[in-house]
C-alpha positions in Angstrom: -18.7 33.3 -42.9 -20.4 30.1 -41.5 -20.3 29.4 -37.6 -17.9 26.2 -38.6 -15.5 28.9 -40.3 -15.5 30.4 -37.3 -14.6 28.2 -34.8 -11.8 26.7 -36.8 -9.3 29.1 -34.7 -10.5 27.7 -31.4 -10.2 24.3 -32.3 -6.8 24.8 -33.7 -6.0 27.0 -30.1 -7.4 24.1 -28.3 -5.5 21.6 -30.9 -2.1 23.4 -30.0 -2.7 23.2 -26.4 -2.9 19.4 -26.9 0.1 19.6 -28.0 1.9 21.5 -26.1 0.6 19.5 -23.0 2.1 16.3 -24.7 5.1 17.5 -25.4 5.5 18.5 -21.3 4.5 15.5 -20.9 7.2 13.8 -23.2 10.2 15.5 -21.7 9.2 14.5 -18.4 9.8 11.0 -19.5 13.1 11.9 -21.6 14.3 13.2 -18.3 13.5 9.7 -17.0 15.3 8.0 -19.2 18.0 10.3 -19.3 18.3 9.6 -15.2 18.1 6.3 -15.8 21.0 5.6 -18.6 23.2 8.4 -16.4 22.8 6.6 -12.9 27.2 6.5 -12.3 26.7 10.3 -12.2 24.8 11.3 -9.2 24.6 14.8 -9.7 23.2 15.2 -13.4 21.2 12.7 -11.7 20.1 15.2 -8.6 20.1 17.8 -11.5 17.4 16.0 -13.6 15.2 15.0 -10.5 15.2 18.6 -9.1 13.7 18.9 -12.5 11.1 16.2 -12.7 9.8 17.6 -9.2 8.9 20.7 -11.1 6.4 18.8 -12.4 3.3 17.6 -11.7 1.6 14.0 -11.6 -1.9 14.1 -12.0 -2.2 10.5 -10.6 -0.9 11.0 -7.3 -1.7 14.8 -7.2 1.8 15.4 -6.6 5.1 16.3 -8.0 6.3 13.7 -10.4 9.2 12.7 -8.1 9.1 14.6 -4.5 11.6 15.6 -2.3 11.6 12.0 -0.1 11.9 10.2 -4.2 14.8 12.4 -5.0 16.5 11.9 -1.4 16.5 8.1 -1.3 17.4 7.2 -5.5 20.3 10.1 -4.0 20.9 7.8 -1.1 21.1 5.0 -2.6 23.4 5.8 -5.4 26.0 7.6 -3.2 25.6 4.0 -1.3 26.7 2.4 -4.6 23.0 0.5 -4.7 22.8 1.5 -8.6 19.9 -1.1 -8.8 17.7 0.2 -5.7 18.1 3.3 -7.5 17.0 1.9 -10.8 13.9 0.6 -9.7 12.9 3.5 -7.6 13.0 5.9 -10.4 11.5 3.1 -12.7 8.3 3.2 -10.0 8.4 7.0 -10.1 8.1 6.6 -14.2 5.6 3.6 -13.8 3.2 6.0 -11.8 3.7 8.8 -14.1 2.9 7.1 -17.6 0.3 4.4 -16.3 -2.8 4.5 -18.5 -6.0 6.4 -16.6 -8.4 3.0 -16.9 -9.7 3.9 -13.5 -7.2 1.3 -11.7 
């Protein structure tokens, strides 16, 4: 068996990790979307950020959407402001899926 034969499983372990990671990733911005096309209903709303706050956004070395996030887009939708509440969680997703150029 050659050393390449060899570390085919660890590649494939790392490969599948990859993936996995992506696919967190992925559902994270579902959710978004999924907020975002559901903003008349508040609470799925709440529901779905309670959810992104689970997890984490390497970029601001935080939780995707934090507590204060989830409280105003809350706010504002039980105001009626559908569109404050739009663009906050479009922020929220513009920081989370931003390319890491170094910007």
């Amino acid at each position: 068996m050659t050393s390449d034969e060899r570390q085919a499983p660890d590649d494939d372990v790392r490969h599948r990790r990859g993936l996995t990671f992506r696919r967190r990733d992925d559902y994270a911005v579902e959710l978004f979307h999924e907020a975002l096309a559901k903003l008349g209903d508040a609470e799925r709303v709440g529901r779905i950020l309670l959810e992104l706050g689970r997890f984490y956004n390497p970029y601001l070395d935080a939780p995707i959407v934090d507590v204060a996030s989830r409280r105003a887009v809350l706010e504002a939708l039980e105001r009626g402001d559908v569109e404050t509440a739009r663009t906050m969680l479009e922020q929220r997703l513009a920081s989370y899926t931003r390319p890491s150029d170094g910007r």
